[in-house]
C-alpha positions in Angstrom: 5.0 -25.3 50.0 5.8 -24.9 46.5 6.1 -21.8 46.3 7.5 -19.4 48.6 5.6 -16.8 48.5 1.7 -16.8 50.3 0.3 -14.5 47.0 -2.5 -16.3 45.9 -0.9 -16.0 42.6 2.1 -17.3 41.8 5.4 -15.1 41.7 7.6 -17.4 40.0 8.5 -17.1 36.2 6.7 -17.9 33.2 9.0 -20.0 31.7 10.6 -22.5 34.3 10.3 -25.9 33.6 13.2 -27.8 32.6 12.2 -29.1 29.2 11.3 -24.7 27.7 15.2 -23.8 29.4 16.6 -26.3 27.0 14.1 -25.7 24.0 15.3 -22.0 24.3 18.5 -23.1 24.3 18.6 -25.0 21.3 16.6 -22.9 19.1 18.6 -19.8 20.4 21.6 -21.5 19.1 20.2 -22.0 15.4 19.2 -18.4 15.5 22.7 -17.5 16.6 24.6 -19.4 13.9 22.6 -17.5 11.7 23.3 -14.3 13.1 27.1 -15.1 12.9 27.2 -16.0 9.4 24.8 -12.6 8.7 27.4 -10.8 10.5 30.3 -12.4 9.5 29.8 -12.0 5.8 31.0 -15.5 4.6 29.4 -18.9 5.0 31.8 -21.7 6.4 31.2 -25.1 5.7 27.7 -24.2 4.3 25.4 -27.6 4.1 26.7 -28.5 7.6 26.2 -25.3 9.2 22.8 -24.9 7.3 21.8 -28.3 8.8 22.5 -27.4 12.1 20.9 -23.9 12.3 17.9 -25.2 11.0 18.1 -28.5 12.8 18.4 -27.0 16.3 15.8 -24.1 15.7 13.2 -26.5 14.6 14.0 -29.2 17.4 14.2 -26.3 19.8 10.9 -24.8 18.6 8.9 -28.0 18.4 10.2 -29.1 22.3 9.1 -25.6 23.4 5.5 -26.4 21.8 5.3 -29.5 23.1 5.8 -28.0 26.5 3.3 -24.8 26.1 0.3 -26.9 24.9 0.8 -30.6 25.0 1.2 -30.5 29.2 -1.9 -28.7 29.2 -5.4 -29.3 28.7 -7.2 -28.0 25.7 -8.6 -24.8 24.9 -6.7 -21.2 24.5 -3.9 -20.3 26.9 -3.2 -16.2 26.3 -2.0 -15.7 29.9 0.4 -13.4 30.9 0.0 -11.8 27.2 0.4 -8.3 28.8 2.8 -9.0 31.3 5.7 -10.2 28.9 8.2 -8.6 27.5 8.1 -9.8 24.0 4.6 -9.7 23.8 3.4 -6.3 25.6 5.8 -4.1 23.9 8.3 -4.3 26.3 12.5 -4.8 26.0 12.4 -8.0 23.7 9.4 -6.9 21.8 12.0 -4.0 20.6 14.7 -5.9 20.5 13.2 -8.7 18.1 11.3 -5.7 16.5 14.8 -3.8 15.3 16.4 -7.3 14.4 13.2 -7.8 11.6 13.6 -4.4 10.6 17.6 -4.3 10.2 16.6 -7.7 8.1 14.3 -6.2 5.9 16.5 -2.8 5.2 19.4 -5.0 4.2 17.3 -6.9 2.3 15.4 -4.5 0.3 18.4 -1.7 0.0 21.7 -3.4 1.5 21.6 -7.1 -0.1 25.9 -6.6 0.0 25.6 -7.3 3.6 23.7 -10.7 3.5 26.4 -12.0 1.2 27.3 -14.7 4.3 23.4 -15.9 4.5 23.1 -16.2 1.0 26.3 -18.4 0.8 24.6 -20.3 3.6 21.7 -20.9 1.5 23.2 -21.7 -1.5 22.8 -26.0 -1.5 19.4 -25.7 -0.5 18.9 -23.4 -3.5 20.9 -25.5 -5.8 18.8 -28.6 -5.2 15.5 -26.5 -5.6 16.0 -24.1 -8.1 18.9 -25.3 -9.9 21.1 -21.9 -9.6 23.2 -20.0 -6.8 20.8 -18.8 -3.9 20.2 -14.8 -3.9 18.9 -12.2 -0.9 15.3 -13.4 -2.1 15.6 -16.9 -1.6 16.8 -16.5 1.7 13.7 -14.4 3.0 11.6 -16.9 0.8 13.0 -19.7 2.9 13.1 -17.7 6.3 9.5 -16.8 5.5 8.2 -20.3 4.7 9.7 -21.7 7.8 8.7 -19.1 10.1 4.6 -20.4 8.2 5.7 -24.2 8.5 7.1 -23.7 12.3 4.8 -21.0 13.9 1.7 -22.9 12.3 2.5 -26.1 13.8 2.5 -24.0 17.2 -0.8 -22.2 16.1 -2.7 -25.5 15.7 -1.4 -26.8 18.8 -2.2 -24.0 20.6 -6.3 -23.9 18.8 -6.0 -27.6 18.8 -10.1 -27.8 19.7 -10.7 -25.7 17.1 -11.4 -27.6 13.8 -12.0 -23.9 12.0 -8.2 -22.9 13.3 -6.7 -25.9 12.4 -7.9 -25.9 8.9 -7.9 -22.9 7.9 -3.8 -22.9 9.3 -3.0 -26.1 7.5 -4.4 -24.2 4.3 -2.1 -21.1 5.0 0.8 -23.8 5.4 -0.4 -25.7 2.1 -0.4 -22.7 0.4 3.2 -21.1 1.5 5.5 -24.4 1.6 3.5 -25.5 -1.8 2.5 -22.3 -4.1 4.8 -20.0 -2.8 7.9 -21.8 -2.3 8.3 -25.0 -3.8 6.6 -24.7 -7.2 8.3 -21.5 -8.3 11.6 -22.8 -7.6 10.9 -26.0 -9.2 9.7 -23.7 -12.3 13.1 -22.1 -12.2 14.7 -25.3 -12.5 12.4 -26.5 -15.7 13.6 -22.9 -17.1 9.7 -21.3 -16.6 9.0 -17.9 -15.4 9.7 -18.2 -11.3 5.5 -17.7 -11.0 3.9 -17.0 -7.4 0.5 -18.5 -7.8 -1.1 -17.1 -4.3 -0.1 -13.7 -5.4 -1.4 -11.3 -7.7 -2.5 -8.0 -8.8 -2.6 -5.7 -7.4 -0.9 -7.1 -4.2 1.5 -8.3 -6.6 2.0 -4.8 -8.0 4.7 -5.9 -10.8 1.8 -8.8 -12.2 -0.6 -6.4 -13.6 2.3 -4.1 -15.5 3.2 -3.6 -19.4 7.1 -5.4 -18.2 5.5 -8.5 -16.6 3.3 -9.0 -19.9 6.7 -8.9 -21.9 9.0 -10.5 -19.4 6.0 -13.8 -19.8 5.4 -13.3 -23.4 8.4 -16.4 -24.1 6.0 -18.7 -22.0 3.0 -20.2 -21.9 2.6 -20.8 -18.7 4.1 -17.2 -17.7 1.0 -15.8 -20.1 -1.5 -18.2 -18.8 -0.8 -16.5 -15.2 -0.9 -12.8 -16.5 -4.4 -12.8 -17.6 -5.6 -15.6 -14.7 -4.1 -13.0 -11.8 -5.9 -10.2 -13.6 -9.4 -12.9 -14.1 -8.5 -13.5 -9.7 -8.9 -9.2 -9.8 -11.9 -8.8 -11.7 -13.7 -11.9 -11.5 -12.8 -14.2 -9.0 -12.5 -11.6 -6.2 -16.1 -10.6 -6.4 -17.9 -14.0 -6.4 -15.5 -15.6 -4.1 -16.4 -12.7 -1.5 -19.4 -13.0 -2.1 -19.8 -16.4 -0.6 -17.1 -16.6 1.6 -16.1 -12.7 2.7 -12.4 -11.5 2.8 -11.3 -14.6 4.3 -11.1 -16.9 1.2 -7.9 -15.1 0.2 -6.4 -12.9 4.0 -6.9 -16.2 6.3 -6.4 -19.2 3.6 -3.9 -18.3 1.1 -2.0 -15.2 1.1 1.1 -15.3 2.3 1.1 -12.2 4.0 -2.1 -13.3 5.9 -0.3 -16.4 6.8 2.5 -15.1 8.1 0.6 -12.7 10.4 -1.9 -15.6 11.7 1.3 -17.9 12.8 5.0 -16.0 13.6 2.0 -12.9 14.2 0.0 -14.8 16.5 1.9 -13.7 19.8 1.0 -9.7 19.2 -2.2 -10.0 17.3 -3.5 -8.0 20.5 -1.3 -5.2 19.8 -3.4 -3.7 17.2 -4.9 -0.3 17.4 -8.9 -0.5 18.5 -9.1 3.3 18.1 -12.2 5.0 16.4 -8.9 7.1 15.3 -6.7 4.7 14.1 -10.3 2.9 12.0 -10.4 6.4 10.4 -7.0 6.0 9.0 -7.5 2.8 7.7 -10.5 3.8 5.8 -8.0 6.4 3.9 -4.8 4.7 3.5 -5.8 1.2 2.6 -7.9 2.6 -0.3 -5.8 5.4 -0.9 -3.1 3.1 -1.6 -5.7 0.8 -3.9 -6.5 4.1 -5.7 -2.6 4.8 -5.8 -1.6 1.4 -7.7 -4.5 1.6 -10.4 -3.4 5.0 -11.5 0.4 3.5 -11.4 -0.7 0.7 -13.9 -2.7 2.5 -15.5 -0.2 5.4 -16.4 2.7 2.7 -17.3 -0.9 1.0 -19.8 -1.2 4.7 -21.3 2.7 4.9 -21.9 3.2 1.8 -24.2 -0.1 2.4 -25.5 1.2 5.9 -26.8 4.7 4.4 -27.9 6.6 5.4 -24.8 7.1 9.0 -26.1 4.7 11.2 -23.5 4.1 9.4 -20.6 7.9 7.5 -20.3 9.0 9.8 -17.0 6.0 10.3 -15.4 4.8 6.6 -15.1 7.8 5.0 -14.2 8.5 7.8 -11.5 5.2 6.4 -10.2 6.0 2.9 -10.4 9.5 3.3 -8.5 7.7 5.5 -6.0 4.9 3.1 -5.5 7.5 0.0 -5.1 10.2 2.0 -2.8 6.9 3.6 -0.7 4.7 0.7 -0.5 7.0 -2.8 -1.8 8.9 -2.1 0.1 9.2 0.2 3.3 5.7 -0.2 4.0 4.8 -4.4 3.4 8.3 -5.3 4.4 9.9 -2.9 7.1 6.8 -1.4 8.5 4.6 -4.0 8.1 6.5 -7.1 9.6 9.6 -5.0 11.3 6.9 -4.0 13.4 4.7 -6.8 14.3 6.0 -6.2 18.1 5.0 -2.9 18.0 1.9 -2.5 16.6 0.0 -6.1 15.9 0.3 -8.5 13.3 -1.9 -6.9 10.8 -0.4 -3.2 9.9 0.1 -4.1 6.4 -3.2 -5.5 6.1 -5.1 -3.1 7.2 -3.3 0.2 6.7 -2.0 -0.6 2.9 -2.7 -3.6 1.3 -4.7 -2.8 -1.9 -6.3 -6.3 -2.3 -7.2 -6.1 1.4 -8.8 -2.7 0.2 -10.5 -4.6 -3.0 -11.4 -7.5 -1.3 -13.2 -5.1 1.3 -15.3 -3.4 -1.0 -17.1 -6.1 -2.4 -17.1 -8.1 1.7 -18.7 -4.5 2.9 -21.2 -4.1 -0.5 -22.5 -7.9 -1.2 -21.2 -10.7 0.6 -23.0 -13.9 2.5 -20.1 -13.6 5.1 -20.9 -12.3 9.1 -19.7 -12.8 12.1 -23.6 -13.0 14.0 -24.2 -12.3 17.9 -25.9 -13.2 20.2 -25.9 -10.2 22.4 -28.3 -11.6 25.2 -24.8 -14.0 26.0 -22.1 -11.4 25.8 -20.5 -11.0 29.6 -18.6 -8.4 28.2 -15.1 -9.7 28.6 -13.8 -8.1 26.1 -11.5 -11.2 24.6 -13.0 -11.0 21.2 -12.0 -7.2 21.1 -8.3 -7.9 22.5 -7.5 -10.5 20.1 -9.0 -9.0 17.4 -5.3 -8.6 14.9 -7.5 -6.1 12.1 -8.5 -3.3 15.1 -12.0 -4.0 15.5 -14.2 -3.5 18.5 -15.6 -6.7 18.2 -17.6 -6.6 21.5 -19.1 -2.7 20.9 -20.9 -5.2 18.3 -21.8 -8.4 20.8 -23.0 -5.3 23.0 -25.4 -3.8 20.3 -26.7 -7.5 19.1 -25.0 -6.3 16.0 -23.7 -8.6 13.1 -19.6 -7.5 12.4 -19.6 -6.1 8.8 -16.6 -4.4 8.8 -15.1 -4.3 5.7 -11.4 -5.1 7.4 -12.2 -8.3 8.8 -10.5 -10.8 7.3 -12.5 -13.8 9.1 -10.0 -15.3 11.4 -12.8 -16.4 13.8 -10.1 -15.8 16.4 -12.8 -13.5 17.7 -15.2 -16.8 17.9 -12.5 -19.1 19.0 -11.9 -17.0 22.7 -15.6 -15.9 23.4 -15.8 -18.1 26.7 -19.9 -17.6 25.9 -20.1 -18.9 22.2 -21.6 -15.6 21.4 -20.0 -15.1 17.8 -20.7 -17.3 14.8 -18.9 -17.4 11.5 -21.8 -17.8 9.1 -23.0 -17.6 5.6 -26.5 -15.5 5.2 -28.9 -15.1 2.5 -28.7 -11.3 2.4 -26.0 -8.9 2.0 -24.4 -7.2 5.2 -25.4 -4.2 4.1 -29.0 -4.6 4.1 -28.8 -6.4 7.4 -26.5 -3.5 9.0 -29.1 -1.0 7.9 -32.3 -2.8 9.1 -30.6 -2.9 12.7 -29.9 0.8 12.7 -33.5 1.6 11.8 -34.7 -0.2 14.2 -32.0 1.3 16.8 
């Protein structure tokens, strides 16, 4: 027998084969050199130690997909979700959870305690940027490799998926290229270090009076200040308006991508709660409503020569970036992907989640359509939906999903063992549709 034991399923371990013992080996060696520099608090030998750390991690990572997915046949494998540790909140989960938050509390707040990481990172930055790495080029590179490394793993894992694979690559594209790469090769041509996947008013600093000065000695830098205010005003709506929330949360923010990847694993963490969709409602916009009035009060000020308004508008603007910036996108709303889903930030206080929302929930060719007569009721879509929603309470009803919070994943689509959900493009709005079907309920 091969195993010992006559349970009809079998007792033994997750994670036994040979090939995951080393995989975990090497990549928990990369980790760990990178731990000992953090807490040592001086880089030695820098290139080669920043070679191997990020050597073994990735071979170590790429081994251990190889072995999850490529052994296998196709198609989704979330067994044992709620039976491990990392994944169903358990030892690891806050373990792994306190490490990200320590990370982002030095970063924001303690940056004298990285001083050993930077150091590591300091040849990479010099051959990219041109200058001595800082706290921020560190989590830009931790960040973009966490996207590059955990997306490889995410289209392995949806491999028979076109919809996931694409829509991963983009996230990818969009990380490595737009928000890594190009701003540090602008640094080096002495530009304006400019984000292109981010702006106002996730980018809470691009829509302000300082960013509009801090530009005004580049082209370029001015060019970006009125396109990421165009992206608010303009592009947002008609974008949405043929392809929903997920033209920006599933293909291009960074945020977004680095929930659907390294967030992948406790995407069915998230709160399903009528509760917790209440709170959403009031904190996602609240926050929207709470970064207008920030810009706009720091608008007024310059407008009446930084004489009445001085105080009050930057107390708001350091509020809003301590409160939100900070404790909430970075501690709160990675720190605790373990905890509570891959998605907190995104649904509980994202203001372009909130904006893009608006116009998905008011006019927008994008639904998820059922076909209720198929639904078993299994209750996958609901599971591994990362924004909270009941997905099947709408397969149930026959009901199109028109919450403004979904960001179009299709994760929902991708583990219906029925095919009963459809990402499609209509030729009227949600809302009509949403209020047709309660008429006739």
């Amino acid at each position: 027998m091969r195993d010992e034991s006559l349970s009809i399923a079998t007792p033994a371990p997750m994670l036994t084969t040979g090939k995951q013992k080393i995989a975990l080996a090497l990549s928990g060696l990369g980790i760990l050199l990178l731990l000992i520099t953090w807490a040592a608090g001086k880089a030695i030998a820098p290139m080669p130690v920043f070679l191997l750390a990020f050597g073994l991690t990735t071979a170590g990572i790429l081994l251990f997909i190889r072995e999850e997915y490529l052994t296998r046949p196709d198609g989704i494998k979330n067994n044992g979700t709620w039976f491990r540790s990392l994944t169903a909140r358990g030892i690891w989960g806050w373990l792994v959870g306190i490490v990200i938050t320590g990370f982002y509390i030095c970063l924001y707040w303690f940056p004298e305690y990285l001083v050993g990481l930077i150091q590591l990172f300091d040849p990479l930055s010099h051959l990219l940027r041109g200058s001595a790495a800082n706290q921020w080029f560190v989590y830009g590179t931790l960040y973009t490799a966490a996207v590059v490394l955990m997306g490889i793993k995410f289209i392995f894992k949806y491999r028979h998926n076109p919809y996931q694979r694409l829509r991963t690559f983009s996230v990818m594209f969009f990380q490595l290229g737009f928000a890594f790469l190009i701003p540090g090769l602008l640094m080096r041509l002495q530009q304006p270090e400019i984000y292109f996947t981010y702006f106002w008013p996730l980018s809470y600093y691009q829509g302000t009076p300082m960013a509009h000065q801090g530009y005004a000695g580049s082209a370029l830098g001015t060019f970006f200040f009125f396109f990421g205010l165009a992206m608010f005003f303009i592009g947002t709506p008609i974008l949405t308006y043929f392809f929903g929330k997920r033209w920006y949360c599933s293909w291009v923010c960074g945020c977004g991508g680095l929930a659907e990847t390294a967030g992948d694993p406790f995407r069915h963490l998230s709160d399903k709660s009528l509760k917790s969709w209440k709170i959403e409602r009031w904190m996602v916009h609240s926050v929207l409503v709470f970064v207008v009035l920030m810009t706009a009060l720091l608008w007024v000020n310059v407008a009446t020569g930084r004489s009445v308004l001085q105080e009050y508008s930057l107390l708001f603007y350091k509020s809003y970036a301590f409160l939100i910036g900070s404790a909430f996108s970075g501690v709160v709303g990675v720190g605790f992907y373990p905890l509570l889903g891959s998605r907190v930030w995104c649904r509980f206080g994202c203001p372009m989640a909130a904006w893009l929302g608006i116009w998905q929930r008011a006019k927008s060719k994008f639904r998820i359509t059922v076909n209720g007569g198929q639904c078993i009721s299994c209750g996958n879509c609901s599971t591994f939906c990362e924004m909270g929603i009941d997905v099947r309470a709408y397969a149930q009803k026959g009901q199109d999903v028109v919450r403004a919070s979904c960001v179009g994943c299709g994760v929902c689509s991708a583990v219906c063992p029925r095919g009963v959900l459809r990402l499609e493009g209509a030729s009227e709005d949600v809302a009509v549709r949403t209020e047709q079907l309660r008429i006739k309920g």
